[in-house]
C-alpha positions in Angstrom: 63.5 88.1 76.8 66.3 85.7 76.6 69.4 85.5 79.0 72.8 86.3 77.4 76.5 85.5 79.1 78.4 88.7 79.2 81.9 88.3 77.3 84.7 90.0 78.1 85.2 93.4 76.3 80.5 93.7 76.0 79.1 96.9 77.2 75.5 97.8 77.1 75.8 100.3 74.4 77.7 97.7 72.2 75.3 95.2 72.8 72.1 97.0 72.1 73.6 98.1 68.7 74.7 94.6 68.0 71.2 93.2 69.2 68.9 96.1 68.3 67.5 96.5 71.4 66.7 100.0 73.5 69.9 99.8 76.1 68.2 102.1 78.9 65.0 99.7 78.7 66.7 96.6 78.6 68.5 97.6 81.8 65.5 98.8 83.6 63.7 95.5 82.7 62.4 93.4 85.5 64.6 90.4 84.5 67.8 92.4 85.1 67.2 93.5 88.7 69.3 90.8 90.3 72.0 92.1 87.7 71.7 95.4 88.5 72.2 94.5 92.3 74.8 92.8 92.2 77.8 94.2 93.5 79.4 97.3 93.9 79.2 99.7 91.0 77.0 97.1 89.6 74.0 99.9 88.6 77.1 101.0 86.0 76.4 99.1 82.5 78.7 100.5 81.2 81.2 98.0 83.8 79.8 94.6 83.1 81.3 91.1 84.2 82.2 88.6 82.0 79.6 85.5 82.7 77.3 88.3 83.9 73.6 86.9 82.8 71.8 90.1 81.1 68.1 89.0 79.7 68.4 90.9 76.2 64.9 90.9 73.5 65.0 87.9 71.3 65.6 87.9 68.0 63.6 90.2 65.7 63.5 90.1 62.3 66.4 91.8 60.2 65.5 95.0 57.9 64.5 94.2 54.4 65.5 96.9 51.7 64.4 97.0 48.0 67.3 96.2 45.5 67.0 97.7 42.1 68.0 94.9 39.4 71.5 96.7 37.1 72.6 99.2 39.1 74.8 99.7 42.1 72.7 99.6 45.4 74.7 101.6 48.3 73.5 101.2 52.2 75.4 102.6 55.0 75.1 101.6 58.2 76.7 104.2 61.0 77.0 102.8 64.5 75.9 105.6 67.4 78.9 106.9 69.1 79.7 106.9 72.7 82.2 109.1 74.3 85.6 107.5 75.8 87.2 110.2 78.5 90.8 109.2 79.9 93.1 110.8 82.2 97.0 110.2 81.4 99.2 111.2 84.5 103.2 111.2 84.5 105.3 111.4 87.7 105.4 115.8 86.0 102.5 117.0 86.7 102.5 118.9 83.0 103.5 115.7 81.1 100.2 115.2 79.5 99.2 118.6 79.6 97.6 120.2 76.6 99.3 117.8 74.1 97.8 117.0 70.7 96.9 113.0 69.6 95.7 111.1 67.1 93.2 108.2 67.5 94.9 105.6 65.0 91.5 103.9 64.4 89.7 106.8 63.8 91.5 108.8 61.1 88.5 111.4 60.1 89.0 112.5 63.6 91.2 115.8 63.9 92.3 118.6 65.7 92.2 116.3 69.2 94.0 117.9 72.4 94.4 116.7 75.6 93.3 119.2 78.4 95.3 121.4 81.0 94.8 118.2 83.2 96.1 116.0 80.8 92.5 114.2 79.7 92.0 113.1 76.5 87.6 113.0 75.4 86.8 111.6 72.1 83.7 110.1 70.2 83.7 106.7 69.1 81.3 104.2 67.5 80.3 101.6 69.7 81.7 98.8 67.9 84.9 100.0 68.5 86.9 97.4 70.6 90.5 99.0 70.7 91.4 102.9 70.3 95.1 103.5 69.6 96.3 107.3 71.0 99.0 108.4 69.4 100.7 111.7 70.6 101.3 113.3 67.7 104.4 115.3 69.4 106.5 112.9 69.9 105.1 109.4 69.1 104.1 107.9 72.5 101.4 105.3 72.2 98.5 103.7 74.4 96.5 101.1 73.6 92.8 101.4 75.1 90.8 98.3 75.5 87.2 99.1 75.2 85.0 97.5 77.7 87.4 95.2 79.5 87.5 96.9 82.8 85.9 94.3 85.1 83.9 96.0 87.9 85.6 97.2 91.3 84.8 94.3 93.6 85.8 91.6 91.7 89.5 90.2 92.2 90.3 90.8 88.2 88.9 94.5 88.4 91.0 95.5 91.3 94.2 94.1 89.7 93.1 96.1 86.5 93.0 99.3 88.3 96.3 99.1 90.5 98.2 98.0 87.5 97.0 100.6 85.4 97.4 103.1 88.2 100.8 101.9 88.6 100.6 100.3 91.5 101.6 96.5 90.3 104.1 95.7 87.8 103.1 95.5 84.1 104.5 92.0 83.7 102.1 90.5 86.1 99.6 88.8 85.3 96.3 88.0 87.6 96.6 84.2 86.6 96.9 82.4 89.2 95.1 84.8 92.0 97.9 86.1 94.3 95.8 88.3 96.8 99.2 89.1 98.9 100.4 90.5 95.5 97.2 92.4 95.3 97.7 93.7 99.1 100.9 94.9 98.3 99.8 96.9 95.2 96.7 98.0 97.9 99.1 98.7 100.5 100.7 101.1 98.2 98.2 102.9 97.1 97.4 103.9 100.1 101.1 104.8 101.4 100.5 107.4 98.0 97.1 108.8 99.9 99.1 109.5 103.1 99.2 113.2 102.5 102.8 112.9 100.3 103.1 114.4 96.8 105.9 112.7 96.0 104.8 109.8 96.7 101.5 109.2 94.2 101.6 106.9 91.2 101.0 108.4 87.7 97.5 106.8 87.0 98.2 105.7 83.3 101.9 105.7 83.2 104.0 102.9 82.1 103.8 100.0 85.3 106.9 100.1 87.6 108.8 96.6 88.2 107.7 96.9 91.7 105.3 99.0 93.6 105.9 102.9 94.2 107.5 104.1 96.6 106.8 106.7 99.7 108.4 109.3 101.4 105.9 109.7 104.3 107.5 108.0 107.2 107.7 104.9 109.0 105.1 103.3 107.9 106.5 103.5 103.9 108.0 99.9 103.9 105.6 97.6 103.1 105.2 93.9 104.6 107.1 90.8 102.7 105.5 89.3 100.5 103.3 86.3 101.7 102.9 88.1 105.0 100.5 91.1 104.3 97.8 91.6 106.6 94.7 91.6 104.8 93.1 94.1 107.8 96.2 96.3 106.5 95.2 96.1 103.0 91.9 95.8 102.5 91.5 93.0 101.3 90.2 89.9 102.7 91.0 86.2 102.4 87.5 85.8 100.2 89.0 88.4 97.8 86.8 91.1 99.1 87.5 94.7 99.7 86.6 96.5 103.1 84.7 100.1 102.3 87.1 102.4 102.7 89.3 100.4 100.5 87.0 100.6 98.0 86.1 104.0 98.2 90.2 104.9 98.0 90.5 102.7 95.2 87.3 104.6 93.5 88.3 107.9 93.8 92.0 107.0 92.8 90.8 105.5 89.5 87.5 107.3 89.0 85.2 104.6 88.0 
């Protein structure tokens, strides 16, 4: 076994194909206990940290295949598929609801439908690094990044899932680490669990300029910036989320 540095966008299915290595062995392996450990979520590979240390089989020797000398030698090589399951949420409930797509990577696919609930399950090969959803009703477009969700309790992986759940602008950017800017998008997610159904985020709707807001009381104004309590928000001064913030921000997101 040979230690390699997780890069952003690596997943263990992608790896294993890229490597040629049995991906439910690899992660059971000995060497990759302290990986598997680490963290919350961290028994997920399918949610791997970029500079993550996974000990991977070393290099085996590629396939050899006869050539026949004055003709045309064909070899296809399919990739396995994994499957990619996403739930698109507008402020209307119905917005997403039973709508037909496209996946502008995957062309051969067809007859693709989101459900009553406005999630969208396709097949993929695991080399795919970007999937393009295209509703084919009126045009909309996401982008998906494969494998770049960072895991839950780092700093990087919370701002991923607040912005996408619309919680933070989409003109941020995590660089430099602003964890008052990540309480606030905290803050408000939690103002959207208070029990209001006005009041909840679309989970893969276009970000807001600022976070959303709340119709359920007094406590719906959130702190100024640069003065958010982290015992308020969840999040401490080491960039660390309390339990139950986790656990909101978990079931909000669903991974």
């Amino acid at each position: 076994m040979q230690p390699y540095i997780v890069k952003q966008g690596d997943h263990l299915a992608k790896l294993a194909y890229k490597f040629g290595f049995d991906a439910d062995a690899v992660w059971k392996d000995p060497q990759n206990e302290q990986l598997r450990q680490q963290g919350y979520l961290s028994q997920d590979p399918n949610i791997l940290n970029p500079t993550d240390m996974l000990y991977i089989p070393g290099d085996t020797p590629p396939t050899m295949h006869t050539l026949t000398v004055g003709c045309t030698n064909t070899f296809v090589s399919d990739a396995p598929s994994m499957t990619l399951t996403l739930k698109l949420v507008g402020q209307d409930s119905s917005r997403y609801s039973s709508r037909p797509y496209t996946i502008q990577e995957l062309d051969q696919l067809s007859g693709l439908k989101t459900d009553g609930d406005g999630v969208l399950t396709f097949k993929a090969p695991v080399t795919l690094n970007v999937a393009t959803v295209v509703f084919s009703d009126n045009g909309e477009t996401w982008v998906l990044s494969i494998g770049h969700l960072d895991p839950i309790d780092t700093l990087s992986g919370v701002f991923q899932r607040l912005q996408n759940l619309g919680f933070l602008g989409g003109e941020l950017n995590l660089e430099p680490v602003n964890l008052d800017v990540l309480r606030l998008g905290l803050w408000a997610l939690k103002a959207s669990q208070s029990g209001s159904s006005n009041s909840s985020a679309p989970a893969s709707a276009p970000a807001p300029d600022s976070a959303p807001e709340s119709d359920s009381g007094a406590d719906s104004t959130p702190p100024s910036s640069g003065n958010v309590a982290s015992d308020n928000a969840g999040l401490g001064d080491d960039g660390t989320l309390d339990a139950a913030t986790t656990s909101l921000l978990l079931k909000a997101y669903g991974c």
